[in-house]
N, C-alpha and C positions, 0 to 999 in steps of 0.2 A: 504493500500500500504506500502509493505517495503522497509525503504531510509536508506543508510548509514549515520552516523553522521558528518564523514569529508572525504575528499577525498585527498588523495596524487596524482598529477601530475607526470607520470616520463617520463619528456619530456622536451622540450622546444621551443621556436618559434609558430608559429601561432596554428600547432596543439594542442599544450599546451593553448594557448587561446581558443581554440575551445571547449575543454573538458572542461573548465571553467564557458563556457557559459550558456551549457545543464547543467552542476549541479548546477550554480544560478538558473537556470529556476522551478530545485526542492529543492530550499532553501539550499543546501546542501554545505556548508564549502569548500574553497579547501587550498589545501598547494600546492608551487612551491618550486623544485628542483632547485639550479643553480650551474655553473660553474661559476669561477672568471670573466671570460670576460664578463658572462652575468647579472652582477650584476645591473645592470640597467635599463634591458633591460624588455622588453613590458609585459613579459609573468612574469615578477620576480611581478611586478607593477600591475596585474590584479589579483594575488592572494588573495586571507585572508593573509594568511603564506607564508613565503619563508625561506628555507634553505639552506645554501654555501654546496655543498659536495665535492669539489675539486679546482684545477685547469685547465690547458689546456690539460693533456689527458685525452680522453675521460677514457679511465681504470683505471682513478682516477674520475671519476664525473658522464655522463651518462651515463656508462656500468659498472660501477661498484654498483651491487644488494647488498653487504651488506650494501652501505652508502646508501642507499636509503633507503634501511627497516629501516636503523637506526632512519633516517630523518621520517620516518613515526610514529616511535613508538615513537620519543620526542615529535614529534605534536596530537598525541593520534587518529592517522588517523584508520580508520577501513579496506579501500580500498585502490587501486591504479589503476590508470589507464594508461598505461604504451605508449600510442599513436598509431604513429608508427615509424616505425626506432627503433634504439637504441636495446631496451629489448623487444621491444613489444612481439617477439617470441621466447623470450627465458625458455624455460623449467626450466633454473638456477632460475629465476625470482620469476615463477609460487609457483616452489618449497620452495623458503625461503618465501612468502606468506604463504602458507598453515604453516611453521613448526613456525610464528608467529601469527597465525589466524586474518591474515588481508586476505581480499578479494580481488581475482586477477580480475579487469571487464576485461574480456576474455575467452577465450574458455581453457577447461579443458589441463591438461598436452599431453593427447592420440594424441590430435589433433594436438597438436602446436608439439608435437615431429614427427608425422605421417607425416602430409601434410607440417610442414615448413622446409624440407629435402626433396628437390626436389628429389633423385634418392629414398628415400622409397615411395615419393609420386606418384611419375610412375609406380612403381610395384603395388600399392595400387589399383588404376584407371587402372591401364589395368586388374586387374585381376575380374575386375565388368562390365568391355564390352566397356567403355569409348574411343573412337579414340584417340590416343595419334603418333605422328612423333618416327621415332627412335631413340635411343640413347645406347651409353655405359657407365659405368661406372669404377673407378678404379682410383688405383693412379696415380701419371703423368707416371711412366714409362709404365704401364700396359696400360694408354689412348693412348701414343705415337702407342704403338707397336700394339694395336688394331684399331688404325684410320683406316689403309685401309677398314673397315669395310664398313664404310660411304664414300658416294662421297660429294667433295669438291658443296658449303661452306658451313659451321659447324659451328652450335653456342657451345663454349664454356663459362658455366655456374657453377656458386659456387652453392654448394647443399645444403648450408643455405641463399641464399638469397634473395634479394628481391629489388623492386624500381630502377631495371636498372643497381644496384650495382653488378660489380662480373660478368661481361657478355662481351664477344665480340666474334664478328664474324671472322672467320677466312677463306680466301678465297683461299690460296694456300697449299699444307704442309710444305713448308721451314719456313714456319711462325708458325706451330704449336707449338712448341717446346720452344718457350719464350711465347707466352700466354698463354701455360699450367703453366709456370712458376711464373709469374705474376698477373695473376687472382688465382692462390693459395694463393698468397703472399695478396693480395687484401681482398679475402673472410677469410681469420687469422685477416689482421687488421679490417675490420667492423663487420662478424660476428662471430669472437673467432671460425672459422673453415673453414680448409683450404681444407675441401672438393670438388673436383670440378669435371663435369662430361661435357659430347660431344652428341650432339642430331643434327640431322639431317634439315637445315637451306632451311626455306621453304618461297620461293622468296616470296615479293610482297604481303605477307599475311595483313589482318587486324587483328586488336588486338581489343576482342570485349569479355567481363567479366561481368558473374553474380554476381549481391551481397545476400550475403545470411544473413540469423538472424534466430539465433533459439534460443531455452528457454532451464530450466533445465529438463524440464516434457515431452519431445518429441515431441514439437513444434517446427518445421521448415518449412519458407517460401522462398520465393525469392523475389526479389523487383527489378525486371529485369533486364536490360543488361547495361553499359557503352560502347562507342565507344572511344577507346583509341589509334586509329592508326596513330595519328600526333604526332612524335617522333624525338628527335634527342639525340645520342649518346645511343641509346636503352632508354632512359627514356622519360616518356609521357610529353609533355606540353601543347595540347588541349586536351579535354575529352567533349565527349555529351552524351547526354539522352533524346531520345531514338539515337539508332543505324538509321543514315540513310540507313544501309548495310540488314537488317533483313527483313526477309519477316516473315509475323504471323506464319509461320509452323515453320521456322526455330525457331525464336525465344521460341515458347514456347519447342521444342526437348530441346534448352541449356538451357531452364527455367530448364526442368525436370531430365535434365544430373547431374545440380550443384544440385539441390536439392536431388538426386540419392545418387550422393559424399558424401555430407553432413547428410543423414541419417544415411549410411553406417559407420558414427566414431562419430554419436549421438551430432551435433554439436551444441552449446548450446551459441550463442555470435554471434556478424558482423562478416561476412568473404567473402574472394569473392574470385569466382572460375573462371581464367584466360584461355581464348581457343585462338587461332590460327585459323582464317578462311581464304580459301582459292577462290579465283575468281569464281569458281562453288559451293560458301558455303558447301561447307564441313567443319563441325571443328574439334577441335585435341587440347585434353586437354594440357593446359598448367602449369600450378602452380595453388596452394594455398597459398593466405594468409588469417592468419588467426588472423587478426587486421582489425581496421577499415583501409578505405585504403585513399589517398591524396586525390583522385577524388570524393569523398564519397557526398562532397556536391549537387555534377548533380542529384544522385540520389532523395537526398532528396528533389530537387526546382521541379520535375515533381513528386513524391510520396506524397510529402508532411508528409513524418513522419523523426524525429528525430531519425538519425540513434545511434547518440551517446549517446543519453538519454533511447533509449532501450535498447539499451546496460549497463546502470548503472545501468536500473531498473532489467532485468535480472539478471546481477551479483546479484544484491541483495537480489533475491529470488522471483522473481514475475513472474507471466508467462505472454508468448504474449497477448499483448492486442488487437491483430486483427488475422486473417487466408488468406488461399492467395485471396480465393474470393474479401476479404475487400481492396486488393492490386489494383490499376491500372495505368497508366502512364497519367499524363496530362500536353499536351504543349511541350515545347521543350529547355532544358540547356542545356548551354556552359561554361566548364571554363578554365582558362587561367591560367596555372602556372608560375608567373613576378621573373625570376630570375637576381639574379646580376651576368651574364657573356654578352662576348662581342659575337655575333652571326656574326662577320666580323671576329674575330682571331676563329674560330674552337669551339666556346662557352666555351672559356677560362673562366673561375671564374674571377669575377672584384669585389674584396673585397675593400673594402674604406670607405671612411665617404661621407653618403649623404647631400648634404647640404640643400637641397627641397623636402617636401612631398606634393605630392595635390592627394587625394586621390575620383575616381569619384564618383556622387551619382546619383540614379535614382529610377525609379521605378521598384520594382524583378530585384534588384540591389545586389550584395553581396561580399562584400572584406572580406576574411579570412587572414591576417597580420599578422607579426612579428613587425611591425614597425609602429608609431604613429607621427614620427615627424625627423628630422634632426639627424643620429646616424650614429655611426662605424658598418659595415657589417664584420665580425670578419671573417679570413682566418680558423680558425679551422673547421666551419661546413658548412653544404650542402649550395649552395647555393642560394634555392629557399628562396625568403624571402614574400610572399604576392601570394595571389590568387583571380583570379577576376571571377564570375560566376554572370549570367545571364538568366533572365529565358522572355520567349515569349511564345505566341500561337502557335507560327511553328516554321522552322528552319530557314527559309529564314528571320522572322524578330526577330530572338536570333543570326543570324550571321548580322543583320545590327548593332541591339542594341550592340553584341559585339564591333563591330568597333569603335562605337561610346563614349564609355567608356575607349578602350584602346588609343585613343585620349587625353583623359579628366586625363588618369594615367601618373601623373608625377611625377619621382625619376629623381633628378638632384647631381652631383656631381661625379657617377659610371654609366659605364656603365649596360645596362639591355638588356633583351629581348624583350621589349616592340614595340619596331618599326619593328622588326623578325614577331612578332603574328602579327600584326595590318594586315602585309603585305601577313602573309598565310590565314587570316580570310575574306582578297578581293580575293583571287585567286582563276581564274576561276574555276582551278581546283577542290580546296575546296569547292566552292559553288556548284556545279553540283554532289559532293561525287563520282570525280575520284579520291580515295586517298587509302594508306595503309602505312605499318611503313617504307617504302620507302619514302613515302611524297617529307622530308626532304632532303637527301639526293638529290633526282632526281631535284628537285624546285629550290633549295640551291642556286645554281647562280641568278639565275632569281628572289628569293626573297629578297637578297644581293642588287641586282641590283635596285628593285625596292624601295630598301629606299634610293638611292642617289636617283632615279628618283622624289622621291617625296619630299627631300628634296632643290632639282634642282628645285621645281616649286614653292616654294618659292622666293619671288624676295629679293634680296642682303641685298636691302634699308630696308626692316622690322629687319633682325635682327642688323643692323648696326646704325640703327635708335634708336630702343629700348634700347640698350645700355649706349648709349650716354643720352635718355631722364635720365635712369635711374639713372646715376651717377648724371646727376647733379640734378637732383630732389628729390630722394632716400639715395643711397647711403651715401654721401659726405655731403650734405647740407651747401656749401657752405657760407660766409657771400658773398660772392663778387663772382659773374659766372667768372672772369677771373681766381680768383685761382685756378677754376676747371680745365678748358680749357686748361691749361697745354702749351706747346709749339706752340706760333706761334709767326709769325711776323706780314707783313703787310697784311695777309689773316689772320683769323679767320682756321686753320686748326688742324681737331683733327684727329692723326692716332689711329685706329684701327684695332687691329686683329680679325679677322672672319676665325675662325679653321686654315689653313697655313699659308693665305693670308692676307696679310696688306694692308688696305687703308687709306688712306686720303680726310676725309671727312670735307667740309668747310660746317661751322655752318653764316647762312646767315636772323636768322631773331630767337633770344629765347625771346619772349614775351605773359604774360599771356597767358602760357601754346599754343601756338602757336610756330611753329618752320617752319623755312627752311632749306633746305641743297643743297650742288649740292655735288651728286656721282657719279663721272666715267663721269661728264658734262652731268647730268640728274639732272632737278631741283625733288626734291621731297620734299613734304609739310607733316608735323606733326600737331597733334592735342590728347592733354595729356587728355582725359577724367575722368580715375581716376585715383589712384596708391596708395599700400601702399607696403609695405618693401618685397614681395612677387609678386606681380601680378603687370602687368599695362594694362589699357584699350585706346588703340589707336586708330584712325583714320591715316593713312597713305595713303596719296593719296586717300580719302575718302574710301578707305576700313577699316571698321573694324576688329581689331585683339585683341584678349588677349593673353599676352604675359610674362609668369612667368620667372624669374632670380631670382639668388644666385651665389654666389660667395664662391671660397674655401679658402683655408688658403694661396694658394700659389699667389691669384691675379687674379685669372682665373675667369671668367664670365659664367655660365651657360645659358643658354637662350632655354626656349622651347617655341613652338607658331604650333599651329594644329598638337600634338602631334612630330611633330619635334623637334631633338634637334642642339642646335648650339655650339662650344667654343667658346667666345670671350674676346676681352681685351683691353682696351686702353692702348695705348703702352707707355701714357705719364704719365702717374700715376703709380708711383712704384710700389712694395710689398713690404714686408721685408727686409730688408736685408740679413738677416740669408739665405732664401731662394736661395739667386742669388751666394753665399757663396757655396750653396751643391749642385746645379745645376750639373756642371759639378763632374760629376763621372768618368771620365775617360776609358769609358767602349769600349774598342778596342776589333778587333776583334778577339783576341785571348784567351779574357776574357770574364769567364759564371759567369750569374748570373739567380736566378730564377726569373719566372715571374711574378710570386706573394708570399706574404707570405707564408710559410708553414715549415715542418717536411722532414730531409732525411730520410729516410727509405733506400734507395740503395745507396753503394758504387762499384764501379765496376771498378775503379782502382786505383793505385797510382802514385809517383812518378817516369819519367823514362819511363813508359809503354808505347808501339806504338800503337797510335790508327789509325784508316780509317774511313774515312769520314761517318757520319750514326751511328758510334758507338755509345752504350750509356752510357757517362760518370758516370750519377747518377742520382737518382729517387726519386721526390721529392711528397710530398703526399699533396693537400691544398682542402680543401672544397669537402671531399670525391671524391678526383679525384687524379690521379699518374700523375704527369708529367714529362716523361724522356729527360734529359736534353743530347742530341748528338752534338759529332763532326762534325762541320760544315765542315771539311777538316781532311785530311790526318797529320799527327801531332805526337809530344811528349809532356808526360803529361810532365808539371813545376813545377807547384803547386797542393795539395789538400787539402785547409783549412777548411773542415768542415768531421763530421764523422757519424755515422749511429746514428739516435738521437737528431741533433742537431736542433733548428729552425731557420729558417733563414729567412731573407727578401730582398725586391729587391737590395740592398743597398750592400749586402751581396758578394764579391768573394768568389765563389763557389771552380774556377776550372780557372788555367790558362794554355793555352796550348802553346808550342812554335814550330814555323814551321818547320818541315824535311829541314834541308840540300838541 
């Protein structure tokens, strides 16, 4: 068997751990890549080696191909394996590989220049009989003036890219003409091309992709289908294996489509060929990628082979070590992509410092991470930071077992997705496989709804309870329980805040770990089982709870209990003072600021300019995501203190407007 000597990473975050893992699996050395902010960070810490090759833009650190090769040739690396995202399909990449003879683990230049160009990749597959939807291409002016071609709604797409990035739907034409604009602007900053092209938006479809592997010697198999149609904002966050959408005809016609594709450009590495299916299963090619992909793991918990490790081993000269006979699906994954945004503001990015990790464990259990403990979730990159996948017999108990680990998944300090999935992975819908990359959208209220609901059947007294045990038991450690106790008189009363709402809870009995309280004049009894600086095991009202806290810099009390989360805070126990000092920002409403960390990228006016309500001021770029900052009202600009370029954060006056006359 031939093994490369070292392996350069050109990645970061959990996929960079993941590539790590398959090459200890073959003894095989690795080096990591980083960026200054990731200097710390999981994936720097899991390497042999690590190298700095920039700072915060990425066109200085992950997309930037010559410090990488650089970084490869001081560590005396032989290979690279570039993830995905980033370089993965870049031909620039491929190229300074070969012109240093290191080895690229990926598929040859032909491929990655043919299929990861969406509009050659359409001409390609239509011209070998493949069902493909319609589409045009051209620059924005040529797309503007060629729309009527298509009837409304139209996905516009960058024709380099990939992972949800570079894509939106457009449902009127008054709207066309700034998302040609923007998604150019989009597909230049992630994939160094501002190509972008218009294809015909096909309601209600599932999104349903073969994975493919082949060698250098004309070996190609498939290793069948993913179901990827729970989406929000065009990007996947559930993914199974198998499709509960496939009937065995269908499925093996798009076994032998992608594998069709794939002989057709001699493909020689993981890749997987993405369809569009329609309520009467029809499909209609969709892209290539031609990297391993996010979801890659479903494949492997019902295959059972390493998709990353054949992949290394290929690159390095070895042919498949199976054919597709030896291929079969057994059982049934689920995985869950846990991102840091908030799924109540519009899946805003919620960058921050976590201050609790409790990560689950089980049986065909499997967390793929960025994260190992208490860390800053940095505004520059995507924000997925963990995945959780799961494998069972059937579906019915890989969707119970999912539930029951996205319970057990605690990030305290930012918000996540994790109470989002919990709540699409019980819905009816989901379970019955009424679903497609609608889902989201159509549910959206109703699965919003269903996390107050199920944080409503929590009763008051648990998280108001656990609090209070915690500080004085935990936190604080007291010599004397009155120090703690903070504010009272001739009652025993400790206010607390519980997310908006403040109560006053009177403390009526702390002895050997026994407590009483009366809340809202409801006696209710504690009983401290166990605790340390992370978790606590309660009895409350002889119910058992386990109940994890942490607390931030600013005072604030985290509290999760049956995967709910709570804010809390006693309101008699300070913070800092620094803290209470910057509190007040002053942020009136005629004054913008961003909502999180990030880069301007758009300036769109100046001083003096009349805007109208809706306009948009400026566009800020944070965690692979634009967010245009508009005119809440009819207005003159004041102020504009930042310029094309600049980073900013929430703290930050952006834009001060001052009211019309």
């Amino acid at each position: 068997m031939k093994l490369f000597k070292k392996i350069l990473v050109a990645n970061r975050g959990e996929i960079a751990i993941r590539v790590m893992k398959s090459a200890r699996k073959l003894l095989i050395p690795t080096v990591a890549i980083y960026a200054e902010p990731d200097r710390t960070s999981l994936h720097v810490r899991s390497a042999d080696e690590a190298v700095c090759i920039g700072g915060v833009d990425l066109s200085d650190s992950y997309l930037n191909a010559d410090k990488i090769i650089q970084a490869a040739l001081k560590t005396g690396c032989d290979a690279i394996h570039p993830g995905y995202g980033f370089l993965s399909e870049s031909p620039v990449l491929v190229a300074a590989c070969l012109k240093n003879n290191i080895a690229f683990i990926g598929p040859h230049t032909k491929a990655i220049t043919l299929m990861g160009n969406k509009i050659e990749a359409r001409k390609f597959v239509e011209e070998i009989g493949i069902p493909m939807t319609k589409g045009i291409t051209g620059d924005i002016k040529s797309l503007f003036d060629q729309s009527h071609l298509l009837t409304y709604p139209v996905l516009v797409k960058a024709a380099a890219g990939g992972g949800g990035k570079g894509m939106r739907i457009v449902r009127h034409a008054d709207e066309l003409k700034e998302v040609l604009e923007s998604t150019s602007r989009e597909a230049k900053n992630y994939f160094g091309d501002e190509t972008i092209y218009i294809e015909q938006y096909i309601e209600e479809p599932r999104h349903i992709e073969i994975q493919l592997l082949g060698d250098n010697f004309g070996h190609l198999v498939h290793l069948y289908e993913r179901e990827c149609s729970i989406q929000r904002r065009y990007q996947k966050i559930i993914e199974e294996s198998p499709s509960p959408t496939l009937t065995s005809e269908i499925r093996e016609k798009m076994g032998e489509a992608a594998v069709n594709i794939g002989r057709k450009i001699g493909y020689n590495s993981a890749g997987t060929i993405e369809f569009l299916v329609d309520k009467h299963l029809n499909f209609y090619f969709l892209e290539m990628n031609t990297r391993i992909q996010v979801e890659h793991p479903v494949t492997e918990m019902v295959t059972g082979i390493d998709l990353v490790e054949e992949q290394i081993l290929v690159a390095a000269g070895n042919p498949l070590r199976f054919d597709q006979q030896d291929i079969s699906q057994h059982g049934h994954a689920i995985e869950c992509r846990i991102y840091a945004e908030d799924p109540a503001n519009h899946f805003l990015p919620s960058p921050g410092d976590i201050t609790l990790l409790e990560l689950p464990v089980g049986e065909n259990v499997r967390i793929d991470t960025s994260i190992d403990g208490p860390t800053t979730i940095q505004s520059f990159y995507d924000p997925m930071i963990s995945k959780l996948v799961v494998w069972a017999p059937d579906r019915a108990a890989a969707i119970v077992k999912t539930e029951d680990m996205l319970k057990k998944f605690v990030i305290q300090g930012i918000q996540t997705n994790i109470p989002y999935l919990l709540q699409v992975v019980k819905h009816e819908a989901f379970i019955d496989n009424h679903i497609s990359t609608k889902f989201c959208d159509t549910h959206s209220e109703q699965l919003l709804l269903g996390i107050h609901q199920q944080k409503a059947e929590i009763q008051q007294a648990v998280p108001l309870v656990g609090i209070i045990i915690h500080s004085l038991n935990i936190n604080h450690k007291p010599a004397n329980v009155w120090e703690t106790i903070g504010y009272w008189r001739n009652r025993m009363l400790i206010p607390v805040q519980l997310d908006e709402v403040v109560f006053e809870v009177e403390m009526l009995l702390n002895f050997n770990n026994e407590f009483q309280f009366l809340i809202n004049n409801q006696h209710c009894g504690a009983t401290l089982i166990s605790a340390d600086s992370r978790k606590m095991d309660l009895l409350i009202n002889q119910v058992p709870y386990r109940i994890f806290i942490s607390e931030n810099s600013k005072g604030m009390g985290h509290l999760t209990v049956n995967g709910v989360h709570f804010e809390t805070k006693r309101s008699d126990i300070l913070a800092e003072a620094e803290y209470y000092e910057s509190a007040d920002q002053g942020k009136d409403a005629g004054s913008y600021y961003t909502p999180m960390p990030g880069k301007v990228i758009k300036v769109s006016v100046k001083p003096g300019d009349e805007v109208a309500r809706g306009s948009i001021l400026l566009v800020v770029e944070a965690m692979k995501m634009e967010n245009n900052i508009v005119a809440t009202h009819d207005a003159t600009i004041e102020q504009v203190n930042v310029k094309v370029g600049d980073m900013v954060d929430t703290d930050k006056l952006l834009i001060k407007l001052h009211d019309k006359e």
